[in-house]
matplotlib code that plots the C-alpha trace (Angstrom):
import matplotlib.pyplot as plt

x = [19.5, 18.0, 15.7, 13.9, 14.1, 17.2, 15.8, 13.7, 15.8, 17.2, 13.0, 13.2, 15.8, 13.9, 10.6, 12.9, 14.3, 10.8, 9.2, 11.5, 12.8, 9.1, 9.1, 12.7, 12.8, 9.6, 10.6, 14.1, 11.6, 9.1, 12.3, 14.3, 12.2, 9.2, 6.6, 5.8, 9.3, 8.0, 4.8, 7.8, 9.9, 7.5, 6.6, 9.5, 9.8, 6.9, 7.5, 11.3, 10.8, 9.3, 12.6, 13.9, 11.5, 11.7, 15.3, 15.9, 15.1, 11.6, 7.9, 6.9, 3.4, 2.2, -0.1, -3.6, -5.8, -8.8, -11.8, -13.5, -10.9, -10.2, -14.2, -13.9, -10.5, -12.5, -15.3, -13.6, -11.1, -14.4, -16.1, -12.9, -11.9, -15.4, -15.2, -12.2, -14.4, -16.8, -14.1, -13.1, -9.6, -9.9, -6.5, -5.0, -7.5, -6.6, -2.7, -3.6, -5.7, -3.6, -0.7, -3.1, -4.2, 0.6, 0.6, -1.7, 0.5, 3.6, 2.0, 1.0, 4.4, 6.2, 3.3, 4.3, 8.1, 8.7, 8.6, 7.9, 11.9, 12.2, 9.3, 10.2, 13.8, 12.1, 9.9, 13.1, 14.7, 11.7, 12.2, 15.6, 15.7, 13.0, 14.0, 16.9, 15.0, 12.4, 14.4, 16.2, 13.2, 12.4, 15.4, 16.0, 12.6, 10.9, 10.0, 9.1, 5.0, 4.6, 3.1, 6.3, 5.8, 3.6, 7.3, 8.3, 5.5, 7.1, 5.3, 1.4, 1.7, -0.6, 1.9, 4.4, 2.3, 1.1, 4.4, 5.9, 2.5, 3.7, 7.6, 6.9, 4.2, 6.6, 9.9, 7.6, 8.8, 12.7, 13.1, 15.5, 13.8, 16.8, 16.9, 13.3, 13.3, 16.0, 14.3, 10.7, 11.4, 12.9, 9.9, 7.2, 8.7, 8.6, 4.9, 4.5, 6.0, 3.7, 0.5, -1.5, -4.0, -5.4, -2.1, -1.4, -4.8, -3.7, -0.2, -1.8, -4.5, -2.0, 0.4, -2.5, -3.4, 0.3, 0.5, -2.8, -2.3, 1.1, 0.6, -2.4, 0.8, 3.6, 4.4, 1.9, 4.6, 5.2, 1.6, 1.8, 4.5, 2.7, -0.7, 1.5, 3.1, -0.4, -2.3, 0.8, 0.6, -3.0, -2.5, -0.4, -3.0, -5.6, -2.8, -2.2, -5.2, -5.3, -2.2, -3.1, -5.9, -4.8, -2.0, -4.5, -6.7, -3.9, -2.6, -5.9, -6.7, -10.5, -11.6, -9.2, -11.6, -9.6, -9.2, -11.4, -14.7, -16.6, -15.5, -16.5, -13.2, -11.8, -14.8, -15.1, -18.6, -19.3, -17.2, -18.4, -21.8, -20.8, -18.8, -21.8, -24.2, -21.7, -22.2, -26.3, -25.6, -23.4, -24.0, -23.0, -19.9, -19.1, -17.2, -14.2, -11.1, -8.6, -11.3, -12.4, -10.2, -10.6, -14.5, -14.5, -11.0, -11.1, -9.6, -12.6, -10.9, -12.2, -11.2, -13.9, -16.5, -13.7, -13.8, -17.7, -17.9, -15.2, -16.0, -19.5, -21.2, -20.2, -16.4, -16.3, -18.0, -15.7, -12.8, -14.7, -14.9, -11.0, -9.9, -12.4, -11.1, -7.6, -7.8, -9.6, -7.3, -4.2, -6.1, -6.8, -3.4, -1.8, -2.9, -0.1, 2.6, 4.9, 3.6, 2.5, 4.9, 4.9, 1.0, 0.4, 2.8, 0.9, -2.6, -1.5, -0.9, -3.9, -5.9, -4.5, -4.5, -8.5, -8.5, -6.6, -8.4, -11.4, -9.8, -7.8, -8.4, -7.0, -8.2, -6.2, -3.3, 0.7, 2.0, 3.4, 4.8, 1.9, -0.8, 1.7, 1.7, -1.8, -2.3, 0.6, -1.5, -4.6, -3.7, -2.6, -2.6, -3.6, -0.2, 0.9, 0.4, 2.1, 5.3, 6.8, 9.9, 8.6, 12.3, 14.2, 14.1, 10.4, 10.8, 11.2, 14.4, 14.2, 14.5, 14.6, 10.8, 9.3, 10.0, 11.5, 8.6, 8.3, 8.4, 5.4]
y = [-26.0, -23.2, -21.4, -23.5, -20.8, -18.7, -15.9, -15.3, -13.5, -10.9, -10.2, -9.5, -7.4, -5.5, -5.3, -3.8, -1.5, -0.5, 0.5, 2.8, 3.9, 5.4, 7.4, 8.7, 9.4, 10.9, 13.2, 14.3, 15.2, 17.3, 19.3, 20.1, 19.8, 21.5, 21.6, 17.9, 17.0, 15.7, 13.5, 12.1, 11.2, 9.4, 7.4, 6.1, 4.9, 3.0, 1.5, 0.2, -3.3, -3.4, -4.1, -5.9, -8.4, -8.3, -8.8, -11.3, -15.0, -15.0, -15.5, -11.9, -12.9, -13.5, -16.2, -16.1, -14.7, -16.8, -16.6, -14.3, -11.9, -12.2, -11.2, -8.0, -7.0, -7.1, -5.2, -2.6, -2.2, -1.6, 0.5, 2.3, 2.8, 4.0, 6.5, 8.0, 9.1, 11.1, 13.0, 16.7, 15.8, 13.0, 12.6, 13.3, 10.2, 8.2, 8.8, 7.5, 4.8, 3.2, 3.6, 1.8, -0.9, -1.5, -1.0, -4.3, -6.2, -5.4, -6.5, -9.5, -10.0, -9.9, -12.2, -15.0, -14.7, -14.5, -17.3, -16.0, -16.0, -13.4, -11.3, -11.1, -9.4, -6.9, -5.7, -5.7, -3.9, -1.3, -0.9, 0.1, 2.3, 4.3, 5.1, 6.8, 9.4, 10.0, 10.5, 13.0, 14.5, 14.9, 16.4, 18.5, 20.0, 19.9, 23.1, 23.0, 23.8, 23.0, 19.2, 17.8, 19.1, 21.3, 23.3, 23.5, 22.5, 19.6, 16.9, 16.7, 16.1, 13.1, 11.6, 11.4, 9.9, 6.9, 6.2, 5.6, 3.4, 1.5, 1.0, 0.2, -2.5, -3.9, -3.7, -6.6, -8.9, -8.4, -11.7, -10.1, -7.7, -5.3, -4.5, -4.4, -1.4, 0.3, 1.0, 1.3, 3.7, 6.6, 6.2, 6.0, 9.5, 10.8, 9.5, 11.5, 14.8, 14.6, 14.4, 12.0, 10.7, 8.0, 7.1, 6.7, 4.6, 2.4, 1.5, 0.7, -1.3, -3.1, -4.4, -5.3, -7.4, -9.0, -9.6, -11.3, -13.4, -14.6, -15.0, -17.7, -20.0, -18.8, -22.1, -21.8, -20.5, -17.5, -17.1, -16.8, -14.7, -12.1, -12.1, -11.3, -8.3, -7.1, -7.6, -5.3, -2.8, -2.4, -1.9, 0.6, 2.4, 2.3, 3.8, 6.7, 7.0, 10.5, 11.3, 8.8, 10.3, 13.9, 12.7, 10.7, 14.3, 16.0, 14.1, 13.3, 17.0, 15.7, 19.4, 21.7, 24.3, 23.9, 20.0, 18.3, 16.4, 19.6, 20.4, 17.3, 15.9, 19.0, 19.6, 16.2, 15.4, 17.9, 17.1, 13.6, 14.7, 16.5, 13.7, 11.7, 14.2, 13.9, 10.1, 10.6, 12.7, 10.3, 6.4, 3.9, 5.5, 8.4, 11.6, 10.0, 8.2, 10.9, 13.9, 14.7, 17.0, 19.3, 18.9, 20.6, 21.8, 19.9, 16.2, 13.6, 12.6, 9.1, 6.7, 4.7, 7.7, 9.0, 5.8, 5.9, 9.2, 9.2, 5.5, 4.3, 2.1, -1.3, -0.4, 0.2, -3.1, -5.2, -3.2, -4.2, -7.5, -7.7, -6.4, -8.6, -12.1, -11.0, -10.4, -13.6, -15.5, -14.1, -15.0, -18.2, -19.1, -17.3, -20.5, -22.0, -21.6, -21.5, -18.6, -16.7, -14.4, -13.3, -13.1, -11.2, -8.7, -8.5, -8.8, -6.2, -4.1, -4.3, -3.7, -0.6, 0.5, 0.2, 2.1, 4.9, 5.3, 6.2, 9.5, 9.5, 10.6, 6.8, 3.5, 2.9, 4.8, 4.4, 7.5, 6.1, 2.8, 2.1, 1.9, -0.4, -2.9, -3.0, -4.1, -6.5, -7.8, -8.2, -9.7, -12.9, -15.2, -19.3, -20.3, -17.8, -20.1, -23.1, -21.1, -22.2, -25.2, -27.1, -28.6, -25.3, -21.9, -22.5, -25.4, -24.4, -25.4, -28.1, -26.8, -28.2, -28.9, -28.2, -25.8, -22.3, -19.9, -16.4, -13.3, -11.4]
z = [-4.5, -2.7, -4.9, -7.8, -10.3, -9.9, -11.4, -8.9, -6.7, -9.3, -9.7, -5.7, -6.1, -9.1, -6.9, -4.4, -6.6, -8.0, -5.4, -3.7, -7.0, -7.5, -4.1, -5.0, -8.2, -8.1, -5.3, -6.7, -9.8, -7.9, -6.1, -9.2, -12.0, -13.6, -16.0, -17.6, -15.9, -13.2, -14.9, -17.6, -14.9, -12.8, -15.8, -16.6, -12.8, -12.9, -16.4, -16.4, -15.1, -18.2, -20.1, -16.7, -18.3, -21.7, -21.6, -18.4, -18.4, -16.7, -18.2, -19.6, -20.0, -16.8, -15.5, -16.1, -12.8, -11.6, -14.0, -11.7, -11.2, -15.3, -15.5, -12.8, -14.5, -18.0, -16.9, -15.3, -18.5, -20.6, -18.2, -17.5, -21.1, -21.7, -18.9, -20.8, -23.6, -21.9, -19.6, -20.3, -19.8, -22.2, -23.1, -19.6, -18.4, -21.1, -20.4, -16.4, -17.4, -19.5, -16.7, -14.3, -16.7, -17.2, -13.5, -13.0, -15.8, -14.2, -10.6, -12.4, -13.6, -10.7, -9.1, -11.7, -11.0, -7.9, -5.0, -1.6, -0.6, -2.9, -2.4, 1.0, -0.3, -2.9, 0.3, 2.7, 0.3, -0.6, 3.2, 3.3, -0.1, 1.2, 4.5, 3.6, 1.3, 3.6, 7.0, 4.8, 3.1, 7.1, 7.9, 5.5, 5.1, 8.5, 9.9, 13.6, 14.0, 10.9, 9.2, 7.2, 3.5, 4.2, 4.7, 1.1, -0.4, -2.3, -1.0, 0.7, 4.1, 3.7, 0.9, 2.9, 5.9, 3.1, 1.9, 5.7, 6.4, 4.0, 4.5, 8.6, 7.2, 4.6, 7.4, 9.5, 6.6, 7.9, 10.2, 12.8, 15.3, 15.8, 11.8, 12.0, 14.2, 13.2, 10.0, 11.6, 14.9, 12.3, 9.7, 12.8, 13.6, 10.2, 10.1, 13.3, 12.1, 9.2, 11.6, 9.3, 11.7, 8.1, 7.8, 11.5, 11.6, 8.6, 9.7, 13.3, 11.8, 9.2, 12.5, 14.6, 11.6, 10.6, 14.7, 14.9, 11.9, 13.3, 16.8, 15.5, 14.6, 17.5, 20.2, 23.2, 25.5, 22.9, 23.0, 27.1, 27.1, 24.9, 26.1, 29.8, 28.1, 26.8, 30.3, 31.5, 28.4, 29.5, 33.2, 32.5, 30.4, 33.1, 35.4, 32.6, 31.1, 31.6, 29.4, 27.0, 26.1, 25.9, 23.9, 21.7, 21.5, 20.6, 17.7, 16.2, 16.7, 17.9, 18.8, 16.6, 14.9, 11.8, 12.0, 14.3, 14.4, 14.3, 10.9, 9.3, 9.0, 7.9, 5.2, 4.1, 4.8, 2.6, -0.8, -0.2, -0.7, -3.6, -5.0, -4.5, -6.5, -9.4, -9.4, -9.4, -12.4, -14.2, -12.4, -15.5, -17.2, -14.0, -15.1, -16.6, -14.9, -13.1, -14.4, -11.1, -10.1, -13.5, -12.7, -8.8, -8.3, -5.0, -4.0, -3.0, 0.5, -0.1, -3.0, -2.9, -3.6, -6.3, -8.1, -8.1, -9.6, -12.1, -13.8, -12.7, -10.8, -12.9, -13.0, -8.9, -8.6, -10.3, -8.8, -5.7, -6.5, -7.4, -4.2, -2.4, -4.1, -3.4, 0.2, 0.5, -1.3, 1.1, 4.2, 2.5, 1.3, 4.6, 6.6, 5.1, 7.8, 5.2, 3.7, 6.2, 6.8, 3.4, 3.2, 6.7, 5.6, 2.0, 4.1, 6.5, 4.2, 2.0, 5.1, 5.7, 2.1, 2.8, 5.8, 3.8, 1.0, 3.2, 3.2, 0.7, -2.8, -4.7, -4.4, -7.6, -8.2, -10.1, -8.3, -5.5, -3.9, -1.3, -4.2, -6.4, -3.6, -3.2, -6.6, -5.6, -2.9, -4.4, -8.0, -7.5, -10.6, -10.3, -9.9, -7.7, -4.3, -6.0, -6.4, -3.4, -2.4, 0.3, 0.2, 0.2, 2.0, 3.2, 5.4, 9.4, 10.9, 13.1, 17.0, 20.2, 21.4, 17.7, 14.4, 14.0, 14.4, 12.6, 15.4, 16.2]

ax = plt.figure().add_subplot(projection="3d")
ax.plot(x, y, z, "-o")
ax.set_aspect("equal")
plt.show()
């Protein structure tokens, strides 16, 4: 038998499904609807799995999460809630706090359900759904000169830059190469037409750490053959250096008057410090969670400041604390060979959900697939590492001169 539960697979097609069906639906919604349209919309995209659940053979209630991560999520649901009463868009916050709090049961759901097999097809297939939108949302709106969706005004520029980090990250988890970058060359361009230099950051800083954390298990003669093609990748650097770094000036715009490091990245030094004078004023219960916007009329640029100001310092600490016991326990579990390529994907892609939030507005977030497999990454319940057939799909097939080994 392949799979131990069965139903695992139709949850990897739902996580699948999911995720790209949050991107898309919530596009086509922005394009050709208005008002609370959108919002409703967007809503229902997130919540559906819901009845996927209620109605399918697997556990609704998922497993329980270590006592420590039970403790942070508690805390920051009573510090959370509490934040909702003291905001001036109290009902607005309570509407996106209570999405957030779903958000981390359905994570938790899908945690308890599936085995890695499977999560490995929901992500391949988040890969796929959402390449097609976004290649087309490129090609339909890019105007030459100008960052993608800045155009029509649909979609921020940096939106569209988070949700390609995220599909390149999750298309590592497709075992072929030539699939792999068929799906990752046309989103790396779309990444580049939007000029996100976070995003560009985080989806280089998730693949340096899904190569490292699989080249620790590749044969030695793998591990030759790639450290020869990096001694050669760097000669050539020295050897071009010149256009490497212009090209590197360029994009990153280090010296544009509008853009570069002379502006504060664009202005942000100086909303951080304002962000920060907002927490001063208000450091136990914050502003209230999503209110920050109606306070200043600006975005934070860094989710980690946002989070501060809006729910307090004892919320952000347990929130810290959450995403800080998940990425341990990835790196932990990850040094199971059998797992690994599952967890370096996961890991990679928490990393560069980090990198991103330090400018931009979310750590936590339901509007879009990238923060919904953070909080995939991070909440992990007990069980979740034991969900695994040693005897099945898992087990490397034997080769000449040792095991099957995953591809950097």
């Amino acid at each position: 038998m392949r799979n131990r539960n069965p139903s695992s697979r139709g949850v990897g097609v739902v996580l699948g499904l999911w995720l790209a069906g949050v991107f898309t639906i919530g596009l086509l919604a922005r394009a050709y609807s208005q008002g609370y349209g959108p919002l409703f919309a967007l809503a229902g995209a997130v919540l559906w799995p819901f009845i996927y659940f209620a109605l399918s053979p697997c556990r609704f209630l998922p497993r329980s999460l270590p006592t420590g991560m039970l403790l942070a999520m508690s805390v920051f649901t009573v510090f959370g809630g509490l934040s909702v009463y003291v905001s001036p868009v109290m009902w607005e916050s309570m509407a996106y706090f209570c999405m957030t709090l779903l958000a981390f049961f359905l994570a938790l759901q899908f945690n308890s359900n599936l085995e890695p097999e499977n999560y490995e097809l929901g992500l391949k297939l988040y890969a796929l759904l959402t390449t097609i939108p976004l290649v087309a949302f490129a090609f339909h709106y890019y105007e030459p000169g100008v960052r993608l969706g800045n155009g029509k005004g649909i979609l921020n520029p940096n939106t569209v830059g988070m949700i390609a980090m995220s599909v390149i990250l999750s298309a590592t988890a497709i075992r072929r190469l030539i699939p792999r970058y068929v799906i990752m060359i046309p989103v790396a361009v779309v990444l580049i037409l939007t000029d996100s230099r976070a995003s560009t950051v985080a989806a280089l800083s998730g693949l340096f750490i899904i190569f490292v954390m699989r080249l620790k298990s590749a044969h030695n003669r793998k591990k030759t053959i790639l450290f020869g093609v990096v001694a050669l990748v760097l000669t050539a650097a020295v050897f071009f250096f010149g256009v490497l770094e212009n090209t590197f000036v360029s994009y990153f715009a280090i010296h544009s008057k509008y853009r570069g490091l002379g502006t504060g990245f664009t202005g942000r030094f100086i909303i951080w410090r304002i962000v920060w004078s907002l927490f001063l004023e208000n450091p136990i219960l914050g502003i209230g969670f999503r209110a920050l916007g109606h306070i200043v009329r600006i975005s934070a640029h860094n989710g980690y400041l946002n989070l501060l100001a809006e729910i307090g310092l004892p919320g952000t600490i347990a929130v810290a604390y959450l995403v800080f016991s998940g990425i341990t326990s990835l790196r932990r579990d990850a040094r199971d060979p059998h797992l690994l390529p599952l967890l370096s994907v996961l890991t990679g892609l928490a990393i560069g959900y980090l990198m991103l939030a330090i400018f931009e507005r979310y750590l936590l977030d339901v509007g879009n697939p990238t923060s919904l497999i953070f909080m995939l990454a991070i909440l992990r319940p007990r069980q979740a590492r034991k969900i695994i057939d040693r005897r099945s799909w898992a087990t490397p097939r034997p080769v000449k001169g040792g095991v099957r080994e995953w591809r950097t």
